[in-house]
VOTOR-87504 format. One record per residue (C-alpha): residue number from 1; residue in one letter; x, y, z. Coordinates in nm, 4 decimals. Each point is the difference from the previous one (the first is absolute). Layout:
N
{k=NUM	r=A	xx=X	yy=Y	zz=Z}
...
END
This chain:
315
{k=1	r=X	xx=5.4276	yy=-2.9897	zz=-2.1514}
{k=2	r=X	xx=-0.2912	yy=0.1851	zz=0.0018}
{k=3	r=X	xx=-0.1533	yy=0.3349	zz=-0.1933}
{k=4	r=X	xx=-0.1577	yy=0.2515	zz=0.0979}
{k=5	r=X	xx=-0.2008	yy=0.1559	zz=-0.2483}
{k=6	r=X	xx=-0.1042	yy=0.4455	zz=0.1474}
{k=7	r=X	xx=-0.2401	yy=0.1904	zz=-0.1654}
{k=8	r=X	xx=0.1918	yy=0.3186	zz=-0.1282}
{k=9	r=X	xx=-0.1671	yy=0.2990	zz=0.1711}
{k=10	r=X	xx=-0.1454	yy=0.2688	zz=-0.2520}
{k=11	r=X	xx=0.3030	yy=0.2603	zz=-0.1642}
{k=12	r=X	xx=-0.1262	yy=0.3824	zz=-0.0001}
{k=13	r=X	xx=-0.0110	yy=0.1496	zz=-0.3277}
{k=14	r=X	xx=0.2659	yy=0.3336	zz=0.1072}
{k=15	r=X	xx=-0.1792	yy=0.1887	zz=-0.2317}
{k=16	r=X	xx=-0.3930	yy=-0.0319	zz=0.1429}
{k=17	r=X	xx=0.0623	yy=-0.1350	zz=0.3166}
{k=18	r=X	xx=-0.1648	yy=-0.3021	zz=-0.1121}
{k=19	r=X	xx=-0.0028	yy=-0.3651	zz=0.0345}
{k=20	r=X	xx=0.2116	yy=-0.1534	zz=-0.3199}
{k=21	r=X	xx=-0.1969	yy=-0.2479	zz=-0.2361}
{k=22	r=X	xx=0.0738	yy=-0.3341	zz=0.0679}
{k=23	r=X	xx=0.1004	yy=-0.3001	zz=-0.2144}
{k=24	r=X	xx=-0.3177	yy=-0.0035	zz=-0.1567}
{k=25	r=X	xx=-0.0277	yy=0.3570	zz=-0.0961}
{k=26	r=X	xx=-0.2468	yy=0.1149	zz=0.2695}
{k=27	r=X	xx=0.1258	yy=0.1954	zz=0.3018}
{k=28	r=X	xx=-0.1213	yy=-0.1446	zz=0.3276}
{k=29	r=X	xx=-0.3378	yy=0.0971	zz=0.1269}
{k=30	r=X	xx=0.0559	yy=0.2544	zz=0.2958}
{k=31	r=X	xx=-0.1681	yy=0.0055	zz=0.3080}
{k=32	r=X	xx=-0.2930	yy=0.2325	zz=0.0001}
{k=33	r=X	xx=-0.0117	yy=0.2571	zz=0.2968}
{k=34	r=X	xx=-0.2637	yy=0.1491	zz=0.1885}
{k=35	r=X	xx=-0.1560	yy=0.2868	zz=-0.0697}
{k=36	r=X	xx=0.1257	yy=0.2574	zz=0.3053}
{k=37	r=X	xx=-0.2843	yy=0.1135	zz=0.1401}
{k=38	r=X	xx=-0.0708	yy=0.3898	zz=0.0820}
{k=39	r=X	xx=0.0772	yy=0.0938	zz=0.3435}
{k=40	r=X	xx=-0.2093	yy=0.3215	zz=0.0985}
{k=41	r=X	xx=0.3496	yy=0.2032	zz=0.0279}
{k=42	r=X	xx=0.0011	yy=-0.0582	zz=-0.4003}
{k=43	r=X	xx=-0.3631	yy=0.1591	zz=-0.0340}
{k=44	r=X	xx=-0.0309	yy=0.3533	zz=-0.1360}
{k=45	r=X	xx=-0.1496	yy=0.2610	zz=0.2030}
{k=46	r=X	xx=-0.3643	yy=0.0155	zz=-0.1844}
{k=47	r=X	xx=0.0025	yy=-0.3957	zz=0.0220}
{k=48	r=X	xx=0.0495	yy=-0.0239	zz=0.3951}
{k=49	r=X	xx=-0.2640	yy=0.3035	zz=0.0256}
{k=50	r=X	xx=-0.2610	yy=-0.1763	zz=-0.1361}
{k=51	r=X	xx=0.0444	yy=-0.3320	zz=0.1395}
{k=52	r=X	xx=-0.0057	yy=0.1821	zz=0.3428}
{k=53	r=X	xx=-0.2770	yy=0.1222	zz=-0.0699}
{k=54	r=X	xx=-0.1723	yy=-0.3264	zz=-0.1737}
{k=55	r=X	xx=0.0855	yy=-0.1657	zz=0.2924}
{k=56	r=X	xx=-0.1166	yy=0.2644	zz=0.2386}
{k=57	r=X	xx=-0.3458	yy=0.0094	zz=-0.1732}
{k=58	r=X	xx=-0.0614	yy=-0.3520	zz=0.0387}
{k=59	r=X	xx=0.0949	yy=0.0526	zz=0.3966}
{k=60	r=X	xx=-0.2803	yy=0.1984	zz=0.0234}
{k=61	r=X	xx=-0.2544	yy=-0.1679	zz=-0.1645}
{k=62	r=X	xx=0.0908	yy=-0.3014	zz=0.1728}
{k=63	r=X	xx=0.0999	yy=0.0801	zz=0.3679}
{k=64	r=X	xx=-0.2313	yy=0.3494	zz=-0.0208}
{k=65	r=X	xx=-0.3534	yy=-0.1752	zz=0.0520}
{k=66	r=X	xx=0.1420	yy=-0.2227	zz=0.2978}
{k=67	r=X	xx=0.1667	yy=0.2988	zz=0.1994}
{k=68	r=X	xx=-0.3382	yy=0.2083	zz=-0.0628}
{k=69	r=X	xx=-0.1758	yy=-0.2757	zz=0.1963}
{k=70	r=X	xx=0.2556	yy=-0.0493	zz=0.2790}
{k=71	r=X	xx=0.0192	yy=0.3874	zz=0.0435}
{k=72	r=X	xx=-0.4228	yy=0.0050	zz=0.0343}
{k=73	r=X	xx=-0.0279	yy=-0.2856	zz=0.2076}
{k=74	r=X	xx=0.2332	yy=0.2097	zz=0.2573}
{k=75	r=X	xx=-0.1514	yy=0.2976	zz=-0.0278}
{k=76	r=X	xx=-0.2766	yy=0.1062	zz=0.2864}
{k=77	r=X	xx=-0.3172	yy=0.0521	zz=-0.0123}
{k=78	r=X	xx=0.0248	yy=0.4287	zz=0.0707}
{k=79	r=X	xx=0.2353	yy=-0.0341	zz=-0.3665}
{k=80	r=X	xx=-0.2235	yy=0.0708	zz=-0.3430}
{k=81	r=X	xx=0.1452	yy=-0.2719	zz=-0.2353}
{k=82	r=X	xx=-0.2207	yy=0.1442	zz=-0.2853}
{k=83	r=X	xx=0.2111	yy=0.3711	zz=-0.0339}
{k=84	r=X	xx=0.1284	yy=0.1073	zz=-0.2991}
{k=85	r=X	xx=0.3364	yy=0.0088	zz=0.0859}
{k=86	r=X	xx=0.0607	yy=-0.3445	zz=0.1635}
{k=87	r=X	xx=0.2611	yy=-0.0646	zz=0.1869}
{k=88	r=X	xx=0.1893	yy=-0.3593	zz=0.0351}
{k=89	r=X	xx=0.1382	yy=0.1314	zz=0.3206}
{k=90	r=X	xx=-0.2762	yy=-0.0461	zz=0.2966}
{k=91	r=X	xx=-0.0177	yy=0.2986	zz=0.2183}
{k=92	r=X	xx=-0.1224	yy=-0.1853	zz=0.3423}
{k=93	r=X	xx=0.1319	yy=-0.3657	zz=-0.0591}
{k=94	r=X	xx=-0.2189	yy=-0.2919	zz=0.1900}
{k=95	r=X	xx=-0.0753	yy=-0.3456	zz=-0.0426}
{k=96	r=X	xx=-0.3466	yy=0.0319	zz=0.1472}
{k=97	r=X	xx=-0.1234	yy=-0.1028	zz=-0.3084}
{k=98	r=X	xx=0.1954	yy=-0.3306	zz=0.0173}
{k=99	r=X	xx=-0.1637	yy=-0.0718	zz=0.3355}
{k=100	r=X	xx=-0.3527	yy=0.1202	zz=-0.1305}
{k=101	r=X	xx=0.0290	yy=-0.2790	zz=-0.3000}
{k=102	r=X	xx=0.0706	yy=-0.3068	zz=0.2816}
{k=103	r=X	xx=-0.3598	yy=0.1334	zz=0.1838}
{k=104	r=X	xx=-0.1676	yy=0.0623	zz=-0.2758}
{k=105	r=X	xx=0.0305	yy=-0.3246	zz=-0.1678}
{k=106	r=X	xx=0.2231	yy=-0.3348	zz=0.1220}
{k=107	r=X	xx=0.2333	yy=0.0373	zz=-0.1868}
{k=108	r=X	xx=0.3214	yy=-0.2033	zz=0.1601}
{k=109	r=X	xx=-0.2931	yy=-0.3102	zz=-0.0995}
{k=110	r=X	xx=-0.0096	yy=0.1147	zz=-0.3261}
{k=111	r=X	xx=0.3682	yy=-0.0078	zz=0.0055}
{k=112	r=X	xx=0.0301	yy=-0.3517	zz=0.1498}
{k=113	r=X	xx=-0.2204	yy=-0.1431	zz=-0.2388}
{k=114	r=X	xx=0.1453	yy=0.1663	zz=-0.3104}
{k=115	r=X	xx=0.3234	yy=-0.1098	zz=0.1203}
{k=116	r=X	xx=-0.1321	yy=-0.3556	zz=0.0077}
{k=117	r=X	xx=-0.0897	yy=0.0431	zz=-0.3656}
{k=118	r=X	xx=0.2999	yy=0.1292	zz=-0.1217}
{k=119	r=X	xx=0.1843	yy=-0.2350	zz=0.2000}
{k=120	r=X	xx=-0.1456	yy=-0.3404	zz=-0.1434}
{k=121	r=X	xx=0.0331	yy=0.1901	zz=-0.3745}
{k=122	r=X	xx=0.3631	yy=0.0790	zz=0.0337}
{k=123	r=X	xx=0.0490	yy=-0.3551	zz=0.1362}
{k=124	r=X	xx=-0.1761	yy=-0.1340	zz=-0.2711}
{k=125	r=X	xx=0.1189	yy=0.1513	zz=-0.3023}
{k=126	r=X	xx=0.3778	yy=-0.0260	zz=0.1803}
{k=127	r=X	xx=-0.0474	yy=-0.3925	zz=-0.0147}
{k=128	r=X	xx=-0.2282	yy=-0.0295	zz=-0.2816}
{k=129	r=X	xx=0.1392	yy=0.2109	zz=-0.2788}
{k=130	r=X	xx=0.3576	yy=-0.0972	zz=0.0599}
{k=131	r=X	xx=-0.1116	yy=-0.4115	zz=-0.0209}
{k=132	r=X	xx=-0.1742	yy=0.1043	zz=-0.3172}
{k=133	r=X	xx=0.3034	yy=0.2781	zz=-0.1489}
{k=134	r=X	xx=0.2064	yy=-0.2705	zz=0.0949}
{k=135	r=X	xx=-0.1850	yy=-0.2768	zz=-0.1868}
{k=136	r=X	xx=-0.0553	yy=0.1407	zz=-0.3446}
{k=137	r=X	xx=0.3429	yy=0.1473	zz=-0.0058}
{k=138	r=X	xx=0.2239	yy=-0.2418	zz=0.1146}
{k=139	r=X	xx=-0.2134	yy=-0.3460	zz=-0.0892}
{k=140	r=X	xx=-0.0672	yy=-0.1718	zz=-0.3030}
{k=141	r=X	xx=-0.3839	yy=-0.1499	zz=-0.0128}
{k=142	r=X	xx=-0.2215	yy=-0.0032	zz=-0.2707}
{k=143	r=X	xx=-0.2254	yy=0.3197	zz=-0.0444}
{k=144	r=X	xx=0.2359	yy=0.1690	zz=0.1667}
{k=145	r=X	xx=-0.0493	yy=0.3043	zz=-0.2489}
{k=146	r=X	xx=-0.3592	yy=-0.0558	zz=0.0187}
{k=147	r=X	xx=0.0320	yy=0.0793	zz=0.3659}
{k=148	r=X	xx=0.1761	yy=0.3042	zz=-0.0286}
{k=149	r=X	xx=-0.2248	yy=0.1635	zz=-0.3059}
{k=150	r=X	xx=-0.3015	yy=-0.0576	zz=0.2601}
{k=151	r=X	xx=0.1937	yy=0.1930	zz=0.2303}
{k=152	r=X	xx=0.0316	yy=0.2733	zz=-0.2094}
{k=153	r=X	xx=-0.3270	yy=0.0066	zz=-0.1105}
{k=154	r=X	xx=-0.1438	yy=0.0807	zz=0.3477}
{k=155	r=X	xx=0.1921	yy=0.2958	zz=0.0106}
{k=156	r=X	xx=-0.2214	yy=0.1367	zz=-0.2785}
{k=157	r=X	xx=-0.2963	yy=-0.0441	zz=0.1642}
{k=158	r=X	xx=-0.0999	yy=0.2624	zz=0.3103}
{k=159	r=X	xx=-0.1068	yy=-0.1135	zz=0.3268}
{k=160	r=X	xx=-0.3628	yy=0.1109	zz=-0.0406}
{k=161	r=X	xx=-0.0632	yy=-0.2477	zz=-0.2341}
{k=162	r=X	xx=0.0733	yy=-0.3264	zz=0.2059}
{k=163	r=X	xx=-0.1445	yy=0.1594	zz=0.3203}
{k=164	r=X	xx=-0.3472	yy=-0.1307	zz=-0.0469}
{k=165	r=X	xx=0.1309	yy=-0.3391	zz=-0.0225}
{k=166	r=X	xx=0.2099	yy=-0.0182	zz=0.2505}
{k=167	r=X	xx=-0.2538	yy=0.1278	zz=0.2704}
{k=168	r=X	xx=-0.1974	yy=-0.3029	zz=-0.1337}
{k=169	r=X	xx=0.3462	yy=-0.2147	zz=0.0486}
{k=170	r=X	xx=0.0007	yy=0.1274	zz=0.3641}
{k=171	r=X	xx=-0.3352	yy=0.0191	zz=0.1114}
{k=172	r=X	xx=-0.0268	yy=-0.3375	zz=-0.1124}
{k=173	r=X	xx=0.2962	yy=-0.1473	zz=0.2169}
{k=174	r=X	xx=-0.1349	yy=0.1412	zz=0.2743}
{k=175	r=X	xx=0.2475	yy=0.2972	zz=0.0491}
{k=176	r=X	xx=-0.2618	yy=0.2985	zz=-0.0578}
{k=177	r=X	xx=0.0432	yy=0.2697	zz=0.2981}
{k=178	r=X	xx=0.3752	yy=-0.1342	zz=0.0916}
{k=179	r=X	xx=0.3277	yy=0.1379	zz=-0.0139}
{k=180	r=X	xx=0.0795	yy=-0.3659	zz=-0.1827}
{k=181	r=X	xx=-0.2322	yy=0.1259	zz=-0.2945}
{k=182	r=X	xx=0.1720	yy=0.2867	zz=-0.0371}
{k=183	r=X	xx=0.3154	yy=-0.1097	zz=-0.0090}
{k=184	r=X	xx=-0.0272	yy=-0.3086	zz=-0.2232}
{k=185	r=X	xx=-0.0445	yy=0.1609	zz=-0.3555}
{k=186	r=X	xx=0.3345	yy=0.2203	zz=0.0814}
{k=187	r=X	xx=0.1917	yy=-0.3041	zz=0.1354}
{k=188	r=X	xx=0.1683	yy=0.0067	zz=-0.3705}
{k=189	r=X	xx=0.0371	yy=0.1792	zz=-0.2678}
{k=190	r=X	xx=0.0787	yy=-0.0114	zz=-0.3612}
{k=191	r=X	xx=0.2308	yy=0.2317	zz=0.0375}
{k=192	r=X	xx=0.1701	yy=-0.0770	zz=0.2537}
{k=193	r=X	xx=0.0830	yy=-0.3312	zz=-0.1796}
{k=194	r=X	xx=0.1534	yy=0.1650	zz=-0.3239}
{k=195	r=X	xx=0.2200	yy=0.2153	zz=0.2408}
{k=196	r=X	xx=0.1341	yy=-0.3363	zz=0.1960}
{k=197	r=X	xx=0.0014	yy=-0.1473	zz=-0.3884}
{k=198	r=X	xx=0.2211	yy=0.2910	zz=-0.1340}
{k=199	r=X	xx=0.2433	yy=-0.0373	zz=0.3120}
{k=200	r=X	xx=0.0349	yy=-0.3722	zz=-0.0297}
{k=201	r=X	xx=0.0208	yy=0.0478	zz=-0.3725}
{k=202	r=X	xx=0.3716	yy=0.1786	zz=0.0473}
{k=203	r=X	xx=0.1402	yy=-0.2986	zz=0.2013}
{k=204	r=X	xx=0.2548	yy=-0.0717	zz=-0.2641}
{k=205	r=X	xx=-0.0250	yy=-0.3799	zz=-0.1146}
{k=206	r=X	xx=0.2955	yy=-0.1100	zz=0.0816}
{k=207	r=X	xx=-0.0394	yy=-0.0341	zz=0.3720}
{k=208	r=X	xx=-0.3008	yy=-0.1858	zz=-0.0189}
{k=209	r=X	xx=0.1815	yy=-0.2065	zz=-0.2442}
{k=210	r=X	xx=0.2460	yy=-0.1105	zz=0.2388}
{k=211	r=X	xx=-0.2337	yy=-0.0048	zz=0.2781}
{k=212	r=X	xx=-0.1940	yy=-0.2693	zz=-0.1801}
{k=213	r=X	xx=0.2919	yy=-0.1800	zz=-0.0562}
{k=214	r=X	xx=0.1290	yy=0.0257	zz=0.3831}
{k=215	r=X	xx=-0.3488	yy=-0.1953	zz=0.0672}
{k=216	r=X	xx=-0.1971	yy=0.2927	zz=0.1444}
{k=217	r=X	xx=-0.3978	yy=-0.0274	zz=-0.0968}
{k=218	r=X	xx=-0.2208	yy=0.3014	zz=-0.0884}
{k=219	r=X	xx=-0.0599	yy=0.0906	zz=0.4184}
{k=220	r=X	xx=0.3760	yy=0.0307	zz=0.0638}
{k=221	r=X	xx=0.0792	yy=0.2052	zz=-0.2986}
{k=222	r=X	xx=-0.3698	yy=0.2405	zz=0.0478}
{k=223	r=X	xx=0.2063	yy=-0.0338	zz=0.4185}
{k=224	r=X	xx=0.3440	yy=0.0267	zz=-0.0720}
{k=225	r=X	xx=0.0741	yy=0.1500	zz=-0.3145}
{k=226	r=X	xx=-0.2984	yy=0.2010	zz=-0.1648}
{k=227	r=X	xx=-0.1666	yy=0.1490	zz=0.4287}
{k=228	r=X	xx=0.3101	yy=0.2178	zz=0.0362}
{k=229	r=X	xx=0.0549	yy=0.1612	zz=-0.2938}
{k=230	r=X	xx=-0.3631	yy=0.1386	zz=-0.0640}
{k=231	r=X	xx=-0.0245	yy=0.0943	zz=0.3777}
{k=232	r=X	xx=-0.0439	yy=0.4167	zz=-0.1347}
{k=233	r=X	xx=-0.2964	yy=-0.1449	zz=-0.2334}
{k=234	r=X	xx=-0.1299	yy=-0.1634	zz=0.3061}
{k=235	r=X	xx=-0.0517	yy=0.3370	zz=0.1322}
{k=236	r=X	xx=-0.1617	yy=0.1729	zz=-0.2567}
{k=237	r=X	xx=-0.2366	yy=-0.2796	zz=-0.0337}
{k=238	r=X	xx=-0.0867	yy=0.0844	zz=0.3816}
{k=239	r=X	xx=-0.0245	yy=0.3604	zz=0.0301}
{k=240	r=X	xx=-0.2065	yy=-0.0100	zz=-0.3174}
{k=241	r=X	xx=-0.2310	yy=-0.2636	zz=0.1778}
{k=242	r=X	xx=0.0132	yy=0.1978	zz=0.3238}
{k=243	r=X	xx=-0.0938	yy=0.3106	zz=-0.1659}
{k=244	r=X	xx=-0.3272	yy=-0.1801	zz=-0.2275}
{k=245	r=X	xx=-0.1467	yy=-0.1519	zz=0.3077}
{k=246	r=X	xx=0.0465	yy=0.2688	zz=0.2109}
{k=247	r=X	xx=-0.1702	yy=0.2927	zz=-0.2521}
{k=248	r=X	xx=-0.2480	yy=-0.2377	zz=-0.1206}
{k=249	r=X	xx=-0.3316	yy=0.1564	zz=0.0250}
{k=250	r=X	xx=-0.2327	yy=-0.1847	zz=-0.2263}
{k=251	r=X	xx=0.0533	yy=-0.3533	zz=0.0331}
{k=252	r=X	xx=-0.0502	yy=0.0607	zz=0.4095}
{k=253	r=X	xx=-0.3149	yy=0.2621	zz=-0.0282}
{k=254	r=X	xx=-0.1709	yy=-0.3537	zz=-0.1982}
{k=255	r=X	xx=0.1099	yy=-0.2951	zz=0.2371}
{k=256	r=X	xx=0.0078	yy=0.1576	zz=0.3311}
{k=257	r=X	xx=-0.3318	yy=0.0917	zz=0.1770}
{k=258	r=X	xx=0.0482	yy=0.0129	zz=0.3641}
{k=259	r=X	xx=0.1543	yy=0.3327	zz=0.1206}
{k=260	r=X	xx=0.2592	yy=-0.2010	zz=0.2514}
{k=261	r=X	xx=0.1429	yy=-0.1802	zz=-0.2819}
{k=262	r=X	xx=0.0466	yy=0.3240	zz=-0.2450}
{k=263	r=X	xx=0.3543	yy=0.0777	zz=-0.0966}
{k=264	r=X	xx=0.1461	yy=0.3442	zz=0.0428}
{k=265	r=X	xx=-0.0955	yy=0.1610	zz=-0.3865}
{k=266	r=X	xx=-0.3871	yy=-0.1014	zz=0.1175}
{k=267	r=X	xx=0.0068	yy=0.1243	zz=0.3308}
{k=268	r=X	xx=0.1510	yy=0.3593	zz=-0.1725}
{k=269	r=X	xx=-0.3043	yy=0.0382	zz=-0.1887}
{k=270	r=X	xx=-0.1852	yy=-0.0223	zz=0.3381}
{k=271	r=X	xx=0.2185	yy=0.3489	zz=0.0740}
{k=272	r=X	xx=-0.0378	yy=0.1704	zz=-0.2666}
{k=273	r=X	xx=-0.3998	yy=-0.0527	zz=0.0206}
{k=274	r=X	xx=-0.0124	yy=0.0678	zz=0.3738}
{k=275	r=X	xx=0.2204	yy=0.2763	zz=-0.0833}
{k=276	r=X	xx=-0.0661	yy=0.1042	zz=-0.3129}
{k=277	r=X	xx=0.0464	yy=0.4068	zz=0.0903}
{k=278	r=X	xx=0.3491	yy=-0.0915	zz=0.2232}
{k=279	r=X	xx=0.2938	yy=-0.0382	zz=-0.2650}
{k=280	r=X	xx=0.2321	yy=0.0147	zz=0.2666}
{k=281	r=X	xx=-0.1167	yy=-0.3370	zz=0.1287}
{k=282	r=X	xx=-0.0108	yy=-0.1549	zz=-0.3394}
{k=283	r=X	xx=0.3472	yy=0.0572	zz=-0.0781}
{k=284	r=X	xx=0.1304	yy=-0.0746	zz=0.3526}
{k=285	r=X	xx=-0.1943	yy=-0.3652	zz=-0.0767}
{k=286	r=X	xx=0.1808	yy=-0.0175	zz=-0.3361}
{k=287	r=X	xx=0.3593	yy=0.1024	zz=0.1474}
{k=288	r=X	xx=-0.1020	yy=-0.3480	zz=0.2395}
{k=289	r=X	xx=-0.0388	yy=-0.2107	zz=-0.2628}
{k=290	r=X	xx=0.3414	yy=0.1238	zz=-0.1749}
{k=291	r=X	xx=0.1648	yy=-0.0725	zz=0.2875}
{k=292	r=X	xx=0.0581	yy=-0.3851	zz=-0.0278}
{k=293	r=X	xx=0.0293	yy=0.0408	zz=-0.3394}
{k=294	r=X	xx=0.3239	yy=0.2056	zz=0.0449}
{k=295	r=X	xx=0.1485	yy=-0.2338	zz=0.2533}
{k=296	r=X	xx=-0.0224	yy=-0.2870	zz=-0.2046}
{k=297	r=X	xx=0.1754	yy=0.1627	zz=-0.2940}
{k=298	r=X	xx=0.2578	yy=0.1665	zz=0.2674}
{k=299	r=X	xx=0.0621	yy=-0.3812	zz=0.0765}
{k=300	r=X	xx=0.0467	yy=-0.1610	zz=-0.3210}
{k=301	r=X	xx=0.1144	yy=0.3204	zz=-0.2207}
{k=302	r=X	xx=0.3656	yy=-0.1244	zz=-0.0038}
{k=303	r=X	xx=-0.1353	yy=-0.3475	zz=-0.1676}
{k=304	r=X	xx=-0.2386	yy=0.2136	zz=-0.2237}
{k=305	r=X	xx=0.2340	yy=0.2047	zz=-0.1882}
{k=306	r=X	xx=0.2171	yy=-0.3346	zz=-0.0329}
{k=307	r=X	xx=-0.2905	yy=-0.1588	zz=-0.1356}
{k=308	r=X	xx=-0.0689	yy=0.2492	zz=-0.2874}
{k=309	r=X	xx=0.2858	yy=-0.0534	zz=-0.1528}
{k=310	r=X	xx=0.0632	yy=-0.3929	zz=0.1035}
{k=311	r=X	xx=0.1703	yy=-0.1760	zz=-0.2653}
{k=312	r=X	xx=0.2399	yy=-0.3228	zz=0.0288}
{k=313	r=X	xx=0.1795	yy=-0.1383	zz=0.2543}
{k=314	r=X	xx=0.2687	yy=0.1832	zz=0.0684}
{k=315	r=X	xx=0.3468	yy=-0.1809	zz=0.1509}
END
């Protein structure tokens, strides 16, 4: 005959509503709630008023700047943009401008090669920096933490100061004057790697516990296991490399040399010099090289708000 020993569930004390001590004197720890949040409906009046208008500051100082340029680069020529009551409206509308940047300067090249760039960074760092993230946050090796203080020690240190040497790295490789060149130094970066690091880092331990023990090796669990639950990091990581190879200006003004290999942010200077007294043109150039910019963040936006707040894996 067997026994079967319960646990007696926790008696209310009537008087408090609360739990009654147990055998040992001390009343059973209770489970701590959440704090309920404030919905806006729970705001007061002068609270929502200002963060309406907090919010609609930062709107303009943000969005402001970028619709001035769109709203002079379609305004014509016969239009003063210098008045002293400007207008965001155009009065006479036109993309002439648009079609004066492609004969002033050739600019779907420009875009072609600046693509090429941006392309072979976001591969890069997409490959590169998840191997690595992956590495130091899910492997065991020795100088492991080593690794990752050297990784954030580059962060300290701005790009002007390594540029000298790695024009020397390049011109001495042979990739001087090449869409290569400029690409290589962005093909990873530091971090990029702490991002992928973080992500992996909140793969609870568990699973790779068990995968271990199921006989998987480090490529099926980076495949398997750790690929598809950073997949919103992944896409941070590549609209951040999209969008530092495609504005780079520097780094491309020193390698390149030969106008047909210039990316687009050279060949705008070229505008703006031919151009100098034209605004209309200059911002019609810059509202061209938004333009990928914005598709590539229409395209991966639902992975980049998942990847800001990417935690474990979720079942």
């Amino acid at each position: 005959m067997s026994t079967t020993t319960t646990t007696p569930e926790p008696v209310l004390d009537g008087a408090r509503g609360a739990a009654a001590p147990g055998p040992d004197g001390v009343p059973p720890r209770q489970p701590r709630g959440r704090r309920p949040r404030r919905g806006i409906d729970s705001m007061g009046a002068g609270e929502r008023v200002l963060r309406y208008v907090l919010l609609l500051f930062v709107l303009v100082i943000c969005i402001g700047p970028f619709l001035w340029q769109f709203s002079t680069s379609l305004k014509g020529s016969g239009e003063d943009i210098y008045t002293r009551s400007p207008s965001f409206v155009p009065s006479q509308p036109t993309i002439e401008n648009y079609l004066k940047v492609a004969d002033a300067i050739p600019v779907f090249s420009y875009i072609g090669n600046s693509l090429v760039v941006a392309a072979i960074d976001v591969g890069g760092n997409v490959i590169f920096a998840t191997l690595a993230g992956f590495a130091i946050a899910r492997l065991r090796f020795k100088g492991r933490g080593i690794v990752l203080g050297l990784f954030l020690a580059t962060l300290v240190l701005p790009g002007e100061v390594t540029i000298v040497s790695q024009f020397l790295t390049i011109r001495d490789l042979g990739l001087a004057d090449t869409l290569v060149g400029v690409a290589l130094p962005g093909m990873i970066a530091a971090l990029n790697v702490l991002l992928m690091f973080n992500a992996f880092r909140q793969i609870p331990d568990e699973i790779d516990q068990a995968a271990v023990m199921d006989g998987a090796n480090a490529w099926q669990r980076l495949r398997l296991i750790a690929l598809p639950a950073v997949r919103g990091t992944i896409a941070v990581v590549a609209i951040f490399s999209f969008i530092g190879a495609w504005d780079d200006f520097l780094w491309p003004l020193i390698v390149l040399t030969t106008p047909d290999n210039f990316t687009l942010t050279i060949g705008l200077q070229y505008l703006a010099g031919t151009f100098s007294n034209d605004q209309r043109l200059i911002a019609a150039g810059t509202m061209i090289a938004f333009i990928p910019i914005a598709i590539v963040f229409a395209v991966l936006q639902r992975f980049f708000f998942k990847g800001l707040e990417e935690g474990g894996v979720k079942g």
